[in-house]
C-alpha positions, 0 to 999 in steps of 0.5 A, a space after each residue: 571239315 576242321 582242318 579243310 582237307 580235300 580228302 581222307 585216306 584211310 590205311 589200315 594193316 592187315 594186322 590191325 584186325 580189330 579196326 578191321 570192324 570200324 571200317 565201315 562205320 569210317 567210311 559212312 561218316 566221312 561219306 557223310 560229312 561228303 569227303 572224298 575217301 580212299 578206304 586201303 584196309 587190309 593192307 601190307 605194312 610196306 607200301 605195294 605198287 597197287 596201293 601207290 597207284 590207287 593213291 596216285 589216282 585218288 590224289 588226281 582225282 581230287 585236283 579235277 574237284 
């Protein structure tokens, strides 16, 4: 809220399996505090057309808010 982001979006690498577990816990506090989320967890260290496209899709969300 700090900084008066219009959203979170949060990448995690496949290979980043211990924050695997605080996903959850993430995506809770940041529903709480009502900021719209992107949660991309397991993700490949490149950026796939799927997770562009999602972003993509996110973004023109939250310019219609």
């Amino acid at each position: 809220r700090a900084l008066r982001a219009d959203g979170v979006i949060v990448w995690m690498l496949a290979t980043d399996t211990g924050l695997a577990w605080e996903a959850p816990r993430i995506e809770r506090a940041l529903h709480e505090a009502s900021l719209p989320t992107l949660m991309l967890t397991s993700q490949p260290q490149t950026l796939s057309a799927e997770a562009l496209t999602e972003i993509a899709q996110f973004r023109s969300a939250l310019e219609v808010r």
